[in-house]
Structures are given as C-alpha cells and as structure tokens.
C-alpha positions, 0 to 999 in steps of 0.5 A: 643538630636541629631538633629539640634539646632535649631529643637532641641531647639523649640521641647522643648518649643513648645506647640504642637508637633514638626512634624507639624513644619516638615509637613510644611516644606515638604510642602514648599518643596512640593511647591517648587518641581514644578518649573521642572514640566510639566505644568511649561514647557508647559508654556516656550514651545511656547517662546523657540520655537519662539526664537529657533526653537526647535520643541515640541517634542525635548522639551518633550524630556527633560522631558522623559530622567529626568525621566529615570535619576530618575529610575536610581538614585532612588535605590541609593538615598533611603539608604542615605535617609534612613541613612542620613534622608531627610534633606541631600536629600532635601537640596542638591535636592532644592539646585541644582533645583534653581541653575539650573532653574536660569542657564536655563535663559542663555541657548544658545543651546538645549543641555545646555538646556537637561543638566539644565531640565534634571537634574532638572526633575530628582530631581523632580521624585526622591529626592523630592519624597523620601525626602518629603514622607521619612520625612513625614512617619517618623513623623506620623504614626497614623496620616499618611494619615492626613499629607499625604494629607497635603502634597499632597495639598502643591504639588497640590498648587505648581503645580497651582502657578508656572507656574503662577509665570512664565507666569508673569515674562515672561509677563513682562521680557521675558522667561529668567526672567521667569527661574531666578523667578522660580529658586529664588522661588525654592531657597527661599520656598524650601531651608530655611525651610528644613536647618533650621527646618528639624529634620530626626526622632522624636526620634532624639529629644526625642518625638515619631511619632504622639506626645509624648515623649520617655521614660526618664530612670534615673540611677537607670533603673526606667522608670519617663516619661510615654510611649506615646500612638502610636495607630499604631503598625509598621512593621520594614521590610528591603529591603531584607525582604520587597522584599521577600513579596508578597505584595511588588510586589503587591502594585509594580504591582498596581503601575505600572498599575495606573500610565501609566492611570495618565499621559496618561489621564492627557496628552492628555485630553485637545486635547482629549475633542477638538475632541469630540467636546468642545470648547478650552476654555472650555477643558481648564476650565475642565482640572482645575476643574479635578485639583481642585477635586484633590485636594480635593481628597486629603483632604478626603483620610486624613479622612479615618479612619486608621483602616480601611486596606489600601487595601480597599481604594486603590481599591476603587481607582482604581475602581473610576478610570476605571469609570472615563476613561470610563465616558471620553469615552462617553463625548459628552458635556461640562457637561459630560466633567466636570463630567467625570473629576471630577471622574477621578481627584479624582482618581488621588488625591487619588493615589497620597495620598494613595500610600505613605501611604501603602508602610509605613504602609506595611514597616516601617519607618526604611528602607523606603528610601530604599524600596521606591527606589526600587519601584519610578523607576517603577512608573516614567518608567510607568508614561513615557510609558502612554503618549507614549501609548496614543500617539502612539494609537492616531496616528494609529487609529485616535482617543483616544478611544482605548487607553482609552478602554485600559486604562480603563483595567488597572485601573479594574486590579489594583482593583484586584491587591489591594486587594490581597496586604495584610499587610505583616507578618514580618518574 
C-alpha cells in the first residue's frame, strides 16, 4: 500500500468503501474554499470603505486580477495535479488561503490588500477547483455524478456559511476580527481532513474507483481476489490526444458560452429585479431561493441515470437556461421574480455539477489535472467578461434588457454546442 498511513490503515478496516471518507474531505475542502468568494467580500465591502475610503470598484478589482492569476497558473498546476495527486494541491491551497485571509486583518493599504485577496482568489479559481474535482474523479466513476453533486452541495454550503461567519465576527469584533475568523475556519475545516485522510487514487490502497478491491496475484501468477465489478469503462486520453478531439473544444466552447451567463445574471440580478420594480428586501429573498434551488440542482443531476450520455443533460441545461434568462426579461412582480430564478438557479446548480462530470467522462482520470488546466483558464477568463458585459450594456442603454437578450443567445448556443460533443474515441 503507497498511500498515507493513516488512509492506508482505516481503508482496511472500514466496513464501507474508503472514498466516501475521500468525498467528505472534499467537501470540508469545499466548504472551506469560500472564504475568498464574492459573496464573502460583498460582506467586508461597506467597513473597509467606511475606514478607507476605497471606492467599490478598486475592491472588485481585486476580485478580477485573482481571477486572471488563476487562468495563469491553472495549465501549471493540472500536471502536478495529476503527478503529485490532490492532497500536495489542496493542502498547500488551504494552507496559504487562511495564512492570507488571517493577514488580511492587518491591512494598512489597498495594495496589501491586492497582494492577500488576490492570492487568496486565485487559489479559489484554480487549485481548489482542480483538487476537489481532480480527487473526486479519481475516486468514482460509476458513481461520479452522485459525488459530484455531493460536493457541489458542500460548496453551495460554504457559500451560504461564510459570510455569515464574517458578518457575526464583524458584528461583535470589527472587520479585522471578521478576516481572523474566516482565515481560522479556513484552517481548521479545510486543512486537517485533507492532511490527514486524503489518499491520491484508490489504487494506491489497493481498491478500485466505486468499491472493491484490486486483484491479488500470488507467485505463482494465479489470480485469488476477484476482479471487481466497474460498470463504467474509462477513457485514458493524454492532454496531447484530448486536445486533438473535437469534443475538447466542444465542451471547451460550451464553457465558454455558459458562464459569461452565470456570473453576468448572478452579479446584477438584485439591482436588476430593483429596477422592474420589486422591493429590495424582496430582490434579496429571490436572490436566496435562486441559491436555494441551486442546490437542489445539485441533488437531482447525482440521480441522473449514468447511462445516459452526458451530452444530453448538459443541453438540456443549457436550455433551462435561456428559459431562465428569458423568464427574467419579463419579471414584473415579485411572483415571476421568484419563478424566473428558480429556473435559472437550477440552471446554474446543473452547470456547476455536470461539467465536472463530462470532462472526466470524456478523458479519464489519468490526465485530468491536466486537461482540466487547459480548459479552467477559459471558464474563470469568461466568468470575468460576463459582468463586464452586463455592466457596460447597462451603462450604455440604461437597463439590462440587452445584455439579458443577449444573454439569452449564448445559452441557446450552448444547447447546440452540447450536443455535437460527443464521447471521444481514443486513438
């Protein structure tokens, strides 16, 4: 056995399959990967400004130049990844996370600030990302869409808990209180799990993905342990052959045209749902439930049926996603506010569930890190040109309906992108 001790010695005595050990440290990483995200900002945004005077715009900032620092260091960090295995990644991304979100509590400057976020949100964007799903594909691959919206869920729950964490720390200590508790719970949830319990591959210990053992060969060459059941036959494409396929540039292109509509829509639907006319307070409580339904997204895409094709079910995103952005085009009441985010949230929990899912299931597990590298940079450079678009829409007509309209066209186009990606051939 050539993992850890520790994973090596419980795989052997637990009654269950070790990777469900493995999920739930994903999930703590999952959870812990928030600290840096948006919505944990936007909480700091208005005491910060109050005690510096920096304008919201140098603070979004930040959050745009850690994102181009991870399309940057994605393509290095995917063959360590995949050399090294996700422990190495994410123990060293939760490791320098909290170190920097603690440090964030002494900033005198905006430019000490940039030098903390910026590193921090670049961890967000890509070790996090090709650590959690890296592991996560290693692990299952029958069961790869159940664990996949397992995980998701735990990010989605992050997501909700952290700014909370902040927003009660800040309450009762100030903001710099507010960065040591989001740096400690970084620390304590994301690094302890992962270093101690974090195995790279089943094979290290001896079992195969979904459950089951490897084969046992005595020294005679006679086969005594029973080859386990996988009921997933996997694709073993290197980056060099997956770059060849059209379907890399397939499911690339489908990236590229949903998540400028993600964090576009996401962005501006509060300001967006005040100008039609809703209540503030009411905007707020639409924006939760289009989390909430999210998250439930999640949970109904681990039940997909694996047989079917993961094409099919990433269209059908994409077109529950221009209904979405269209239903937001006609909001006029709190009711169709609620209902045209619900469709859209679950747009968005399907995205976020599916996509990891199909660039496994097209590729293999053996380069993942990898091929995953080459692909994250276009997804975080196309979340960052969707607010931009809507942004610069707003200001030169006045409201969001263009930008919505077009919107709207990028997710029909990823209907058709979807479904011409294929499951490659290996070579």
């Amino acid at each position: 056995m050539r993992g850890p001790f520790l994973p090596a010695l419980l795989s052997a005595r637990l009654p269950f399959f070790y990777g469900w050990i493995v999920l739930g440290c994903l999930c703590c990483a999952g959870f812990a990967r928030q600290g840096p995200a948006v919505a944990t900002l936007s909480i700091f945004v208005e005491p910060l400004t109050r005690e510096f005077g920096w304008s919201r715009t140098a603070l979004s900032g930040a959050v745009s130049l850690g994102g181009l620092l991870a399309a940057v260091a994605a393509p290095l960090i995917g063959p360590v990844l995949d050399r090294r295995g996700s422990r190495l990644v994410l123990c060293a991304a939760v490791l320098v996370n909290a170190v920097a979100l603690m440090l964030l509590s002494l900033t005198p400057s905006l430019l000490v600030f940039y030098l903390l976020f910026c590193i921090a949100r670049m961890n967000w964007a890509a070790p996090f990302d090709l650590g959690i799903y890296g592991a996560l594909n290693n692990w299952f691959v029958r069961r790869r869409a159940l664990a996949s919206s397992i995980a998701t869920l735990a990010l989605m729950a992050g997501l909700v808990a952290m700014p909370l964490i902040a927003q009660f720390a800040i309450v009762h200590e100030g903001w710099r209180a507010g960065w040591l508790a989001i740096g400690a719970v970084t620390l304590v949830v994301g690094f302890v799990p992962i270093w101690l319990l974090l195995a790279r591959r089943p094979e290290d210990l001896g079992l195969l993905p979904d459950g089951g053992a490897l084969p046992i060969s005595d020294t005679e060459g006679a086969t005594r342990a029973a080859t386990p059941k996988v009921a997933v036959a996997e694709p073993a494409f290197s980056r060099r052959q997956a770059l060849r396929t059209g379907s890399f540039w397939l499911l690339l292109l489908y990236t590229v045209l949903v998540f400028p509509v993600q964090a576009g829509v996401s962005l501006h639907q509060a300001p967006y749902l005040i100008e039609r006319g809703i209540d503030p307070t009411i905007a707020a409580l639409i924006v939760s439930a289009f989390s909430a339904v999210s998250a439930l997204a999640t949970l109904a895409c681990g039940a997909l049926p694996r047989s079917l094709p993961i094409r099919y079910p990433l269209a059908a995103t994409g077109a529950i996603l221009t209904l979405g952005t269209l239903l937001l085009l006609g909001v006029d009441s709190a009711a169709q506010g609620y209902l045209a985010a619900g469709v859209f949230g679950f747009a968005i929990g399907a995205v976020l569930t599916l996509l990891p899912v199909a660039w496994a299931d097209y590729f293999g597990r053996a380069h993942f890190g990898a091929i995953r590298g080459i692909a994250l940079p276009a997804q975080v450079l196309a979340q960052a040109a969707g607010p931009l678009l809507s942004g610069a829409l707003h200001d030169m007509t006045g409201d969001y309906r263009l930008s919505l309209q077009c919107f709207a066209g990028l997710a029909a186009l990823s209907v058709i992108a979807a479904l011409a990606a294929r499951q490659p051939r290996a070579r």
